[in-house]
N, CA and C atoms as a LAMMPS dump frame, in Angstrom:
ITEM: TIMESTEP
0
ITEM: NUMBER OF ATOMS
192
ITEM: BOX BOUNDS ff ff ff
-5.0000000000000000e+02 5.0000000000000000e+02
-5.0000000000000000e+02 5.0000000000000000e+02
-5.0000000000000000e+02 5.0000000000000000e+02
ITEM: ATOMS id mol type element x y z
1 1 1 N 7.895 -3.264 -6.722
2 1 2 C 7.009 -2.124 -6.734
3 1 3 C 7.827 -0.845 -6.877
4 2 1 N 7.096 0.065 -7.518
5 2 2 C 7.752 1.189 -7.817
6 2 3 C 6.761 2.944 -7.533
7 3 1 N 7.918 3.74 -7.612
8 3 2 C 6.732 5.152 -6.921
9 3 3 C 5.623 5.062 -8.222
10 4 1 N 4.491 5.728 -7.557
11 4 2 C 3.178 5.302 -9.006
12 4 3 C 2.764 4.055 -9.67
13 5 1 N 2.461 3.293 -8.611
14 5 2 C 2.557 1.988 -8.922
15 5 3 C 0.695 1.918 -7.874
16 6 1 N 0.032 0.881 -8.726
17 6 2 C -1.145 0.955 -7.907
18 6 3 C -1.514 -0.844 -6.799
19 7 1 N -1.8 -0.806 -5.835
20 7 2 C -1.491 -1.242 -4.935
21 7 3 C -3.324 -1.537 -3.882
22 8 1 N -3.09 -2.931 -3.065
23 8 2 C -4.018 -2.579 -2.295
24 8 3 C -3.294 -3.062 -1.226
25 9 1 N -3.49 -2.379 -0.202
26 9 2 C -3.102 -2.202 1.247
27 9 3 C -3.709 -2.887 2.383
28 10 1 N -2.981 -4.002 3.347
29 10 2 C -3.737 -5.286 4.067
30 10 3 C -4.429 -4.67 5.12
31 11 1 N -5.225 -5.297 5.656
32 11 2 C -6.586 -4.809 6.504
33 11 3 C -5.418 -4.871 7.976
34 12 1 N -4.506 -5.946 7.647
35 12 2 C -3.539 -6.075 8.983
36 12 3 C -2.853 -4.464 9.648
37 13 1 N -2.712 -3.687 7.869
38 13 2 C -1.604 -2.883 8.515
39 13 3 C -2.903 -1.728 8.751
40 14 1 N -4.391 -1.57 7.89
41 14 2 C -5.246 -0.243 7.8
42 14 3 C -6.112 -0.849 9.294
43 15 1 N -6.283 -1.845 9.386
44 15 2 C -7.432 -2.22 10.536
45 15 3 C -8.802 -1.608 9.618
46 16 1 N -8.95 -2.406 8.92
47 16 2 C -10.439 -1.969 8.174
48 16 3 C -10.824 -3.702 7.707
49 17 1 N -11.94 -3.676 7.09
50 17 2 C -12.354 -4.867 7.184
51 17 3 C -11.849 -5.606 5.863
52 18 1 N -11.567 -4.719 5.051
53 18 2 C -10.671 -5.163 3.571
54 18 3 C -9.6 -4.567 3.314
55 19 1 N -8.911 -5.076 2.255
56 19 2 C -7.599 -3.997 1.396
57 19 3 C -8.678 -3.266 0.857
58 20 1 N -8.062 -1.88 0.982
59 20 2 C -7.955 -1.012 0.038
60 20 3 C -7.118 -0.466 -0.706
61 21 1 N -7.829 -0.001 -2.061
62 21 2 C -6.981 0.771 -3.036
63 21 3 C -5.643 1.669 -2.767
64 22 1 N -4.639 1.862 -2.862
65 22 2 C -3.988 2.944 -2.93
66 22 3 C -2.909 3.506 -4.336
67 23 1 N -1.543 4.398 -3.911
68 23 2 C -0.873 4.755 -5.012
69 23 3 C 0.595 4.563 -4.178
70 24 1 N 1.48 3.446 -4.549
71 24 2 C 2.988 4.01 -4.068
72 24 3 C 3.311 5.615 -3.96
73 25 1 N 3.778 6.173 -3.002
74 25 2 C 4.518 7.167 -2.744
75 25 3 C 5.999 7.182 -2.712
76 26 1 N 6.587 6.107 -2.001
77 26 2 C 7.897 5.485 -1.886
78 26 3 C 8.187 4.648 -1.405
79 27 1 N 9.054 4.301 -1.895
80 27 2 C 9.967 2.732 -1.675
81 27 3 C 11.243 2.825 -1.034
82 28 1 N 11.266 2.312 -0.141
83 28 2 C 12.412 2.691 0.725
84 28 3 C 13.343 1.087 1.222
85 29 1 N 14.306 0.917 0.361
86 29 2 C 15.326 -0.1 0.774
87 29 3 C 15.488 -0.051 2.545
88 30 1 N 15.421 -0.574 3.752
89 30 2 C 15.961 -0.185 5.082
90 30 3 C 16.682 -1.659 5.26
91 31 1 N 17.526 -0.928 5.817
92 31 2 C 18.724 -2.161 5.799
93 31 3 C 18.592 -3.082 7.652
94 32 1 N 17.49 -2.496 8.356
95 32 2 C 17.035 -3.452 9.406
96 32 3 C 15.578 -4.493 8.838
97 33 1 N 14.972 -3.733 8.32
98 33 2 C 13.571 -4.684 8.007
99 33 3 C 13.053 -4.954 6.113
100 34 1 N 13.989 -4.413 5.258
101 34 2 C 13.979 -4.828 4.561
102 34 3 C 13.603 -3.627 3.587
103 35 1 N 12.253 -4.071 2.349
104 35 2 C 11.953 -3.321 1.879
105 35 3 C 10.792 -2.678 2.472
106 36 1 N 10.298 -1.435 2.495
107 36 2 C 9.363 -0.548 3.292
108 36 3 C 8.455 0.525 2.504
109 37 1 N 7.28 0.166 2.103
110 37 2 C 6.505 0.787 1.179
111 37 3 C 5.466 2.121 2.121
112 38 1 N 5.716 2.755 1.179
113 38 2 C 4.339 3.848 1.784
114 38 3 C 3.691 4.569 0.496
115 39 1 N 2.181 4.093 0.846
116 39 2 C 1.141 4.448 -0.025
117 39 3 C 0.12 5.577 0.468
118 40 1 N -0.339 5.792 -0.64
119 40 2 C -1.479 6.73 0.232
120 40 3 C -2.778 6.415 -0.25
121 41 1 N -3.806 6.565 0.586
122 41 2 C -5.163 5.594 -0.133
123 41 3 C -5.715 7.023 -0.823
124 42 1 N -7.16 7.01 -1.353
125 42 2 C -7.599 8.069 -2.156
126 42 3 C -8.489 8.974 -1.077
127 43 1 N -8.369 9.105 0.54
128 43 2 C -9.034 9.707 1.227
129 43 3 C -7.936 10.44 1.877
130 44 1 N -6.358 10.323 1.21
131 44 2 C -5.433 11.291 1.546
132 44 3 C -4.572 10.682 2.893
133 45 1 N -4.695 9.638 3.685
134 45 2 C -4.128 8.762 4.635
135 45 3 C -3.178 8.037 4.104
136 46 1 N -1.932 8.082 4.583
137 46 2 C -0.679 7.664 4.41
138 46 3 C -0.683 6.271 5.023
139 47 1 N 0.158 5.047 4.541
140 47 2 C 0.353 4.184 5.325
141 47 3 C 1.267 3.126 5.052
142 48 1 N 2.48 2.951 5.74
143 48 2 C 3.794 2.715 5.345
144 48 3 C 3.825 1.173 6.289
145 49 1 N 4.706 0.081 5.591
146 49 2 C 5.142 -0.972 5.943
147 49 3 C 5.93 -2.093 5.039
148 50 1 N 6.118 -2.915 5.679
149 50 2 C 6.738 -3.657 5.111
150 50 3 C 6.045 -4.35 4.216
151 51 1 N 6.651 -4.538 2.651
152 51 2 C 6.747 -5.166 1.42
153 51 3 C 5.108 -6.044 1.222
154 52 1 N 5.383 -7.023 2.283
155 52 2 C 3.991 -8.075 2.18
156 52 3 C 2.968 -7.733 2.652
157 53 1 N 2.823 -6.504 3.105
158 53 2 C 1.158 -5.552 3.467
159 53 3 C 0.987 -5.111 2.422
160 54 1 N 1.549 -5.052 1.11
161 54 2 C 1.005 -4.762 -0.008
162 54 3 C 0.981 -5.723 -0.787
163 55 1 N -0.569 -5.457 -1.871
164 55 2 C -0.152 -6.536 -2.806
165 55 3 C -0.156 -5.437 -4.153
166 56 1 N 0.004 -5.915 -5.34
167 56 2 C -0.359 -5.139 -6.619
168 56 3 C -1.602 -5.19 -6.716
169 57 1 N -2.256 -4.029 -7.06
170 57 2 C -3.888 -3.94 -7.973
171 57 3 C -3.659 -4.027 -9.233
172 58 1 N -4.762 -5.839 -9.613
173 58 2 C -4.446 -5.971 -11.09
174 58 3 C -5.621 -5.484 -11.385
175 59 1 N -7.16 -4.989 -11.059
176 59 2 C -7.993 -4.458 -11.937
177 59 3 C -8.42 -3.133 -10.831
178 60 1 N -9.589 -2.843 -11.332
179 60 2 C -10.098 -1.633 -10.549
180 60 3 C -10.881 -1.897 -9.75
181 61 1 N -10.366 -0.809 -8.465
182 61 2 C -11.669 -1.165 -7.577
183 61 3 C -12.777 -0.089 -7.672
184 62 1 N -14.349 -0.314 -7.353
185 62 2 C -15.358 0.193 -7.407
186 62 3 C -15.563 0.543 -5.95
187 63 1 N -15.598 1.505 -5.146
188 63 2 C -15.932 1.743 -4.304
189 63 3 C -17.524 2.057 -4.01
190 64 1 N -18.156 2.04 -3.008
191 64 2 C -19.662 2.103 -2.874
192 64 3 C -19.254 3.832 -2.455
């Protein structure tokens, strides 16, 4: 994954009842836990973790 990269974010790390949409912000190599992503969803909430709380968004999501 890379900065500007589109992404949905696990319900593990948002506590919501699904992934949601977001946008890489940065990617951060950390040399205790590995690789460390932080996205931001489209309601402006930041939310950073490790690698496998994200997956890639291969199509679009429709929000209600």
């Amino acid at each position: 994954m890379k900065v500007g990269d589109k992404v949905l974010i696990s319900p593990d790390l948002t506590r919501l009842a699904e992934w949601i949409p977001a946008k890489v912000i940065e990617v951060e190599n950390n040399p205790f836990v590995g690789v460390v992503i932080s996205a931001e969803a489209s309601d402006g909430d930041v939310f950073f973790g490790q690698k496998d709380l994200f997956k890639p968004q291969t199509e679009e999501v429709c929000l209600p």
